[in-house]
C-alpha positions, 0 to 999 in steps of 0.5 A, spaced: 158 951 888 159 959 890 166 958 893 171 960 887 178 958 887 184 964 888 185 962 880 178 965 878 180 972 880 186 971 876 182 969 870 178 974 871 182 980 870 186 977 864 179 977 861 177 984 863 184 986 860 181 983 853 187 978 853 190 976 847 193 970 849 190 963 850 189 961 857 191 954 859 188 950 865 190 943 866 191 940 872 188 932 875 181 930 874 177 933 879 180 940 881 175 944 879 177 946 871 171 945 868 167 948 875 171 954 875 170 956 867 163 955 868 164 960 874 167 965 869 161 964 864 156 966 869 160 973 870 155 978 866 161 981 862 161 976 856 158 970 853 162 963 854 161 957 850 163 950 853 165 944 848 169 938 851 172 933 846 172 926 850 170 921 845 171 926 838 174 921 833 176 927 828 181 933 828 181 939 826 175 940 822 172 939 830 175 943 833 175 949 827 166 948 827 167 950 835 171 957 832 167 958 827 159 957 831 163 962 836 164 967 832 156 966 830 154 969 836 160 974 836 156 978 831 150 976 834 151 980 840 155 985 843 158 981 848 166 978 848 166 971 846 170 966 850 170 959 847 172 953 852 175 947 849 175 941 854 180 935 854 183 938 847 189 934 848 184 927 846 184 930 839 190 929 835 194 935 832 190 938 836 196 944 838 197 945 830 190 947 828 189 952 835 196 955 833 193 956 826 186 959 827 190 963 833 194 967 828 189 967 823 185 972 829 191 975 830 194 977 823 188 977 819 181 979 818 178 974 822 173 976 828 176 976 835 175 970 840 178 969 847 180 961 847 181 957 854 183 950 853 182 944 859 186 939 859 187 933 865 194 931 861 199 935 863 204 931 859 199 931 852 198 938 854 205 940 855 207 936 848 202 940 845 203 946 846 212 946 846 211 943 839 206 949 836 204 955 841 210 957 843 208 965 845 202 965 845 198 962 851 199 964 859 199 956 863 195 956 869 197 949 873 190 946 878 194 942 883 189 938 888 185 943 893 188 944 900 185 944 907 183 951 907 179 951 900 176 944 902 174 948 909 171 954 907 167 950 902 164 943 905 167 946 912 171 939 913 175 938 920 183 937 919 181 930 920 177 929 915 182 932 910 188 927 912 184 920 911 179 923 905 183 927 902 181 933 898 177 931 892 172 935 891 167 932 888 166 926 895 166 932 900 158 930 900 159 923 901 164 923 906 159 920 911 157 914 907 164 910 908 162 905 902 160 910 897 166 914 899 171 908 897 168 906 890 167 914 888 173 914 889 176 907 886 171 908 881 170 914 879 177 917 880 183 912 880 180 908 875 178 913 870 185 917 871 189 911 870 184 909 864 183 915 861 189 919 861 196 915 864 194 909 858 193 915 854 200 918 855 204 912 852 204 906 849 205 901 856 207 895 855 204 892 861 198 896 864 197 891 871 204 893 872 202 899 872 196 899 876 199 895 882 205 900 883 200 905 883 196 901 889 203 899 893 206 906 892 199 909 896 200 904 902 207 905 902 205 913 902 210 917 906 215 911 906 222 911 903 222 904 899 227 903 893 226 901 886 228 895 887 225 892 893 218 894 889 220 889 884 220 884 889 213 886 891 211 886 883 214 879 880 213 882 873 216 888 872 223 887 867 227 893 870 228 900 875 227 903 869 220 901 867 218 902 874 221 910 874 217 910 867 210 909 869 211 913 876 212 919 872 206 918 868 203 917 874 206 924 877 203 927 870 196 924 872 196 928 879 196 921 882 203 919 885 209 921 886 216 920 888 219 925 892 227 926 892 232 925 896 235 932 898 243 933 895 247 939 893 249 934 888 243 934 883 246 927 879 245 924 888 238 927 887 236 923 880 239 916 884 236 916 890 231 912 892 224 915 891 219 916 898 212 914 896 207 919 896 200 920 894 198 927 891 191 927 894 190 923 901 184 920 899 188 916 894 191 913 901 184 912 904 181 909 899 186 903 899 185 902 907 182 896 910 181 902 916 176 906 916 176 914 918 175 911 925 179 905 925 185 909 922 185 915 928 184 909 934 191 906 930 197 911 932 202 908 927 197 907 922 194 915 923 201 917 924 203 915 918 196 918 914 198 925 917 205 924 914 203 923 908 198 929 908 202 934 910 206 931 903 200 932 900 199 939 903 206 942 901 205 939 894 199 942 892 202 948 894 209 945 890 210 950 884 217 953 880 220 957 885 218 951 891 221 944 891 220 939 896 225 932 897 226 928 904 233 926 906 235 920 910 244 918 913 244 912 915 239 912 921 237 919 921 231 921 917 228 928 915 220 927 912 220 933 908 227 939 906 222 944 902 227 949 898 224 956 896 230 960 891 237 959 895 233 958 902 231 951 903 228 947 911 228 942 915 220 939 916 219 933 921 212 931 923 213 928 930 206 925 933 210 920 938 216 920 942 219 914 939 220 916 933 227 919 931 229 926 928 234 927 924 234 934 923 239 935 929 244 932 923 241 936 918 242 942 921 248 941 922 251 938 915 247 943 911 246 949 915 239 951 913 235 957 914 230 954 919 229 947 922 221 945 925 219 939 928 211 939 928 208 937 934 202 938 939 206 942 943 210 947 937 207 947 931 201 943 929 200 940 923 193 941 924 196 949 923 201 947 917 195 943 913 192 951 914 198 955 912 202 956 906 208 953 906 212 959 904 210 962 910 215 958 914 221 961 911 
């Protein structure tokens, strides 16, 4: 593919600038992590070796033969090496190892190699490298692709993006509706939950996990409790253990829980979650609708709008962007996104019979701007191609 990711350009720079630092890049299955470091080693500036650790059974040894046939080639040639290490968080210690060689490199006599790690855990990674690496590494999280990358790369329409969501990897398959669904079921939801979440932690009961993965994509962009999702899941002990395996499940890239907006951040903690899906393909997927059964059902379609707007604004969510929803009593806001001091009001409005709650909003909270998307302001088929940081 020759569509790079905005991150390329960055990387690029650290590596001409001969970077000490290790690079990290995690972020969901399927974002394009191995693709863009493929993109970097084509570049003619130096020489990349790729080695992923799916299924190594060993630890350090493994990854100190990786380092050392790195600096093999180093003398070979004149070029800088880079050596990518794929899925590094599957080996175990493996943040001690890394910290061992890397200040081996750095305070000893030992040749120079830039390092990049990959990894689809954020949770593992993160573990890893607050234990170990401190000071020595700069992180670069992939969050899911947005509509304008999808666009200028398979030439998608927004239509496309709100029921198919923004993997990659099925853009080609978009046309064949039956492999599209088991691609992504398959290929993407089975091996995340598989490979990654049950890697996490120990869970105690894993079906649990899996349906309040499928209840919380069809309830995508609704408010539900915890306590009402366990009367859908007859199993689950507690709220406690629901709150657990969501949150491995949002480290996973794959399902999150959105905040009620408060100025009492204890109120924000205590509010029930609003269901939201980080790809919209995961919502898709799931549907007993296809893509055009699902625009000629307004309520249904209605609803897959909203939650790939949410998907939208999460995946350009980041430390200085937060995003909640808020609801009193009847009134409701789908989305408060907060830049620094400054947060708005975001309502998604395709029918008339649907009622906003940002008149109440605005006038509790006061915030720096309000909007209501419709086709007669701002669509949400122009929101989808912004960054939403242009709104404040």
């Amino acid at each position: 593919m020759d569509f790079k990711r905005p991150v390329f350009y960055d990387l690029m720079q650290r590596f001409l600038a001969k970077t000490e630092l290790i690079q990290v890049i995690s972020g969901p299955r399927q974002v394009g992590k191995t693709t863009l470091v493929k993109q970097l080693f084509q570049q003619p500036h130096w020489k990349g070796i790729y080695a992923i650790a799916d299924g190594i059974q060993n630890d350090a040894a493994w990854i100190e033969s990786q380092f050392n046939a790195a600096y093999i080639v180093q003398k070979q040639q004149a070029l800088p090496v880079i050596l990518a290490i794929d899925e590094i968080q599957k080996i175990p210690n493996w943040s001690e190892t890394i910290k061992r060689i890397f200040d081996t490199q750095r305070f000893g006599d030992a040749p120079k190699i830039q390092c990049i790690l990959l990894g689809s855990s954020n949770w593992l990674m993160q573990k890893g490298l607050s234990e170990s690496l401190a000071g020595r590494f700069e992180q670069w999280n992939l969050n899911h692709w947005t509509f304008n990358e999808l666009q200028s790369a398979f030439d998608i329409t927004p239509e496309q993006y709100v029921y198919f969501g923004a993997y990659p990897g099925a853009m080609s398959m978009i046309n064949d509706e039956p492999r599209w669904t088991s691609y992504v079921k398959q290929s993407l939801i089975e091996t995340v939950i598989n490979k990654d979440v049950l890697l996490m932690r120990n869970i105690e009961k894993p079906a649990i996990l899996r349906r309040l993965f499928e209840l919380g994509s069809m309830y995508s962009g609704q408010i539900l409790s915890y306590t009402k999702m366990m009367g859908q899941l007859q199993e689950a002990k507690n709220t406690t253990t629901l709150a657990h395996y969501l949150d491995l499940l949002e480290q996973a890239g794959l399902l999150m829980g959105l905040q009620k907006f408060a100025v009492d951040h204890a109120r924000k903690r205590s509010s029930s979650p609003k269901w939201q899906v980080m790809n919209n393909a995961l919502m898709g997927a799931l549907s007993d609708e296809n893509f055009t059964q699902s625009q000629e059902n307004k309520k249904r379609w209605g609803r897959l709008v909203e939650s790939a707007v949410g998907a939208h604004l999460i995946a350009h969510q980041n430390d200085d962007l937060k995003l909640y929803y808020w609801n009193e009593s009847n009134a409701e806001v789908d989305f408060v996104l907060q830049l620094g001091s400054k947060y708005i009001a975001l309502e998604v409005k395709l029918s008339n019979d649907k009622v906003s709650g940002i008149g109440q909003f605005q006038k509790q909270f006061k915030p720096h701007k309000v909007y209501q998307l419709s086709n007669q302001s701002l669509s949400w088929q122009q929101l989808i191609s912004m960054d939403p940081r242009e709104l404040f």
